[in-house]
N, C-alpha and C positions, 0 to 999 in steps of 0.2 A: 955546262959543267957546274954541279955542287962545289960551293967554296966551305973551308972549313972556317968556322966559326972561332972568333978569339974567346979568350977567358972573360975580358969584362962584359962581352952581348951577351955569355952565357949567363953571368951572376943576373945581371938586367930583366933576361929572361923571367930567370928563378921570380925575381921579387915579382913582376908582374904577375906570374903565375900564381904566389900567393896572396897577389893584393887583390886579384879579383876570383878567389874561390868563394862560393856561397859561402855564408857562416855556420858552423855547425849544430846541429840539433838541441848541445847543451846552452847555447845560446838563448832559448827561451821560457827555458826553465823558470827563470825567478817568475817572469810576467805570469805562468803558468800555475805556478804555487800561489801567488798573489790571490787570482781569481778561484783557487781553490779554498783557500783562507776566508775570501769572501763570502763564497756560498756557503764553507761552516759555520760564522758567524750568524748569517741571516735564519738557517735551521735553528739555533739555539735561538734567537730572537723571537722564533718562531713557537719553538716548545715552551719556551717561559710562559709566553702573554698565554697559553693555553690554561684550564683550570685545572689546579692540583687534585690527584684522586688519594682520596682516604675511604677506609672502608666503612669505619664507624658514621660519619658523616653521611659517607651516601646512603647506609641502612638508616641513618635518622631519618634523611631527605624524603628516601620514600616512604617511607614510613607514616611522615608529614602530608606526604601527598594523597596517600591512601586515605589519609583519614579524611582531608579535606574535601576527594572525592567522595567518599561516603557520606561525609554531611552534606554536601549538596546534591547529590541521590535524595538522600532523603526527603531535605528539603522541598525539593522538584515534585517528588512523590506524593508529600502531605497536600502541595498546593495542586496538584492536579487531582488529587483527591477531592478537597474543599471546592473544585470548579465541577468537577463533577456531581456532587452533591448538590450544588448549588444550580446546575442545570436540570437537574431531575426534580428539583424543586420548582424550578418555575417550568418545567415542560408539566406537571401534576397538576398544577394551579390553572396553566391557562387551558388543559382540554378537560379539568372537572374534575380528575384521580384525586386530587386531595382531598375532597369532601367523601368520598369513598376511605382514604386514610383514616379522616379523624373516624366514621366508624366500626374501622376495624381495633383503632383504640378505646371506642365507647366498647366493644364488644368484648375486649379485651378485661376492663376496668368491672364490667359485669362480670362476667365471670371469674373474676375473685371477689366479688362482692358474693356470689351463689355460693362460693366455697365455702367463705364466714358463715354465711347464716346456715350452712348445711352441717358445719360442725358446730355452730351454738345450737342450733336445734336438737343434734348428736348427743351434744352434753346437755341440754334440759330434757329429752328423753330420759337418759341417763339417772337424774336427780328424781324426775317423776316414779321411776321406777321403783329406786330407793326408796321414797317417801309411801309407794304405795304397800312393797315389803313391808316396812319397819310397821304400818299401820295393822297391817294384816300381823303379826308377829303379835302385836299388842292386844289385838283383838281375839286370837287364840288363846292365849294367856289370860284374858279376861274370862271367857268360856269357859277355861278349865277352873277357874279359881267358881264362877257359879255353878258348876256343876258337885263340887264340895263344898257348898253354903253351910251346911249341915256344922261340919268338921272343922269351920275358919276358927284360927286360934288370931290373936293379938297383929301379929305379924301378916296375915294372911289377910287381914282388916285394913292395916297398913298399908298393903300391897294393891290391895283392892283400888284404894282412892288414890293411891300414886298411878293407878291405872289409869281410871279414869280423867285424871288432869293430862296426863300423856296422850290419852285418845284425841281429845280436842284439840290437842298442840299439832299433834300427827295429822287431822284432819287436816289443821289450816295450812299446814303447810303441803300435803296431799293438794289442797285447791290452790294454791298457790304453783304449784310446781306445775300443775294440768293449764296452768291460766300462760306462762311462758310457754311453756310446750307448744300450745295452740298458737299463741304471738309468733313465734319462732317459727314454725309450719308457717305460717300465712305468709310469711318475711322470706319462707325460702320460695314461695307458692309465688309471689310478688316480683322475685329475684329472676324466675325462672321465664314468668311471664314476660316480664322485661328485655332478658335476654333476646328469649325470641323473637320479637317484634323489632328488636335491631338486627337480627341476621336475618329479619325478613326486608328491612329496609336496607342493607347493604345489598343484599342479591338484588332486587331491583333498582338500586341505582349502579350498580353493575354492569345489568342489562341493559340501563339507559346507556352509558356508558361505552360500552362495546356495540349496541346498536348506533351511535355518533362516532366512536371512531371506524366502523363498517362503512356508515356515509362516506365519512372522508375520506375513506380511502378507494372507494368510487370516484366521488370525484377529482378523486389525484389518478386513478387510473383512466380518466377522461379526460384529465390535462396533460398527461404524459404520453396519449396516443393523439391527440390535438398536437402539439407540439412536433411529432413525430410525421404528422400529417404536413405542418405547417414546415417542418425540415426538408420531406420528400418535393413538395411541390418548388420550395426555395431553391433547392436542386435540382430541380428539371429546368428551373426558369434562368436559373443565373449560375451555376456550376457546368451545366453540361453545356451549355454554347462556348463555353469560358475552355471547356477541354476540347470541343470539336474545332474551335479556332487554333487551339495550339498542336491538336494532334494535326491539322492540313498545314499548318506552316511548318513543322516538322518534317514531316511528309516532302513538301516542296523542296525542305533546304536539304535532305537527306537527297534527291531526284536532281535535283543542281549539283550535289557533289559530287555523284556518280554520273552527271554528264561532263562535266569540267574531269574527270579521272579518265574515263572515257577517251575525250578530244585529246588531253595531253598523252596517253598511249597511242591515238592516230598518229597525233604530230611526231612522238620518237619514232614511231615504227617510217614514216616519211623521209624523215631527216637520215633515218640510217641506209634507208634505200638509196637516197639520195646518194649517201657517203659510197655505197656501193658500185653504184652506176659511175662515180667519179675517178674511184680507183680504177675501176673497168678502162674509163675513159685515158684516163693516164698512161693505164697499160696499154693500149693500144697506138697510141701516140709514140711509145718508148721500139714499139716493137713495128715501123713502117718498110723494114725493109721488107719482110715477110709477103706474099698477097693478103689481101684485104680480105677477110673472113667475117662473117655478121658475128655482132658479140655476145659472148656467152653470158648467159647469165644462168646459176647456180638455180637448181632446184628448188634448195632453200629458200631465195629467194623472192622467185615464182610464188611459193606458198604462201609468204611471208604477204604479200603484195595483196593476193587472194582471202585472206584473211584479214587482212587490214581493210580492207575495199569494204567490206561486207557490214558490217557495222557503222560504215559510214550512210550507207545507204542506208538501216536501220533507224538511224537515230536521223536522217532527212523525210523519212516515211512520217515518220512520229514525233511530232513537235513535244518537247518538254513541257512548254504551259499547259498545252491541251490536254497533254495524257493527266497532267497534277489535277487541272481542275475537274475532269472526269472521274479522278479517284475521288479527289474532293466531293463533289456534289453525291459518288453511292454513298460515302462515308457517308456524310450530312442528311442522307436521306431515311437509312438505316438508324441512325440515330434519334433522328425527328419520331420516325416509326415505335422505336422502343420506349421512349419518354412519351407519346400519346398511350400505348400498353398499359406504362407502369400507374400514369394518373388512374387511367382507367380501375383498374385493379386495386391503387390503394383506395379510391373513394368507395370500390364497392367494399372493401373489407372493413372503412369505417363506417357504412352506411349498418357493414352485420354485426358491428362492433354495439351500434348503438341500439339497434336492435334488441342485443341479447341482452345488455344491460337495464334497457326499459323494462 
């Protein structure tokens, strides 16, 4: 029988009932704002020590930076310039191009030396000409003044021997003006001569030139196929044994992993037959009151058994070492075969190499 309960177990109750109810949710509020306070403190912490962006500042910046990149572009540029120049100078020097250079500046040098003497000669033509006019002018003039000997008045007397002193002034300098003319001709005759005789000596040293860099470059095309010779043979002697060794231990450890895969598919396939014939066994055991009946075993089975048998006999037929180093030795021998081939074959192509070059 239920007893009914007094008033004071019931208050008792009460308090117990609220002395042990969880505490409520608002209960961890403050700890919860705390850690919230925290984390916004350490974001502002965070954005301060960050760098302040201005606009004008940052277009200075790059700005500054731009330019700094471009003087050292430049920079970079001039001195790789100056190494360049500087190598083309001494590659000139030491296969001979330079001495071909300063030619083409003798040649150069001439010919504006031809141009002078071809316009002073221009212009003492020129003056000869004049002088031979003005002479001739004088000399008409005089003809006509003797042809009216007859008729000379005072003036005409006058005229006469101002002629005459002008004739011989005009002469001298008529042979004067014919004496540069002639200098001038021989200076361009001289000039020209000259010239020639350096653009005959630059084309054959030229040709000396291009016939030594033609050598060299024979005999670079004889060290480059020597070398080539001297790679092939390097590699037959010490690259390809170096691959025939690692492609048959490859070979082996590939043939050992696929027989350890192998045996561990025997041994599940065993172990589960096993488990099969155990249950069988079990079952039979369970079920003695029955007669005795031979045990069945599952078709599955059977196949199962048939097919595992058979590869066991395979891989007893055929030893792993033996079949490896059988593969090994055609590899090794095919190999042997190809690398006598190839010597073969390069010797005779450098034999028609040097041939054709002789």
């Amino acid at each position: 029988m239920d007893h009914a309960k007094s008033p004071e177990e019931a208050s008792i109750a009460d308090h117990n009932r609220t002395t042990t109810t969880p505490p409520s949710p608002d209960a961890s509020t403050p700890s919860r704002s705390d850690s919230q306070r925290d984390l916004l403190a350490r974001l502002r912490s965070a954005t301060a020590s960050l760098p302040s962006f201005n606009g004008s500042t940052s277009q200075k910046s790059l700005t500054d930076a731009l330019a700094t990149a471009t003087a050292h572009t430049h920079t970079l540029l001039a001195r790789l310039r100056t190494k360049l120049t500087h190598l083309s100078t001494q590659y000139n020097t030491h296969t001979g191009y330079a001495a071909i250079e300063g030619l083409k500046t003798r040649i150069d040098e001439l010919e504006s030396s031809l141009s002078s003497a071809r316009s002073l000669a221009s212009t003492a033509k020129r003056t000869y000409l004049i002088a031979v006019q003005s002479r001739s002018a004088s000399q008409r003039e005089t003809n006509d003044l003797l042809s009216r000997k007859s008729s000379w008045s005072e003036s005409d007397l006058g005229r006469y021997t101002e002629l005459l002193r002008k004739e011989h002034a005009l002469s001298r300098e008529e042979a004067e003006a014919e004496k540069v003319l002639e200098k001038s001709e021989a200076q361009v005759q001289a000039s020209f001569d000259e010239l020639m005789k350096a653009v005959m000596v630059r084309y054959h040293e030229e040709q000396i030139w291009s016939d030594r860099m033609r050598g060299m470059s024979t005999y670079g095309s004889l060290v480059v196929a020597g070398l080539n010779a001297v790679l092939f043979v390097v590699a037959i002697l010490l690259v390809e044994p170096y691959k025939r060794r690692r492609l048959a231990e490859t070979f082996e450890t590939r043939l050992v992993s696929a027989e350890e895969q192998s045996r561990e598919l025997i041994l599940a396939s065993v172990e589960q037959f096993q488990r099969s014939l155990d249950a069988l066994a079990a079952t039979r055991t369970e079920s003695e009151v029955q007669p005795a009946s031979p045990p069945f075993i599952p078709p599955q089975v059977v196949e199962l058994r048939e097919a595992e048998e058979e590869p066991v006999v395979a891989v007893e037929d055929v030893p792993a070492p033996a079949l490896s180093q059988r593969v090994a030795r055609q590899e090794e021998e095919r190999l042997v075969f190809a690398s006598t081939v190839g010597v073969v074959v390069g010797a005779a192509l450098s034999l028609l190499i040097s041939a054709c070059w002789t």
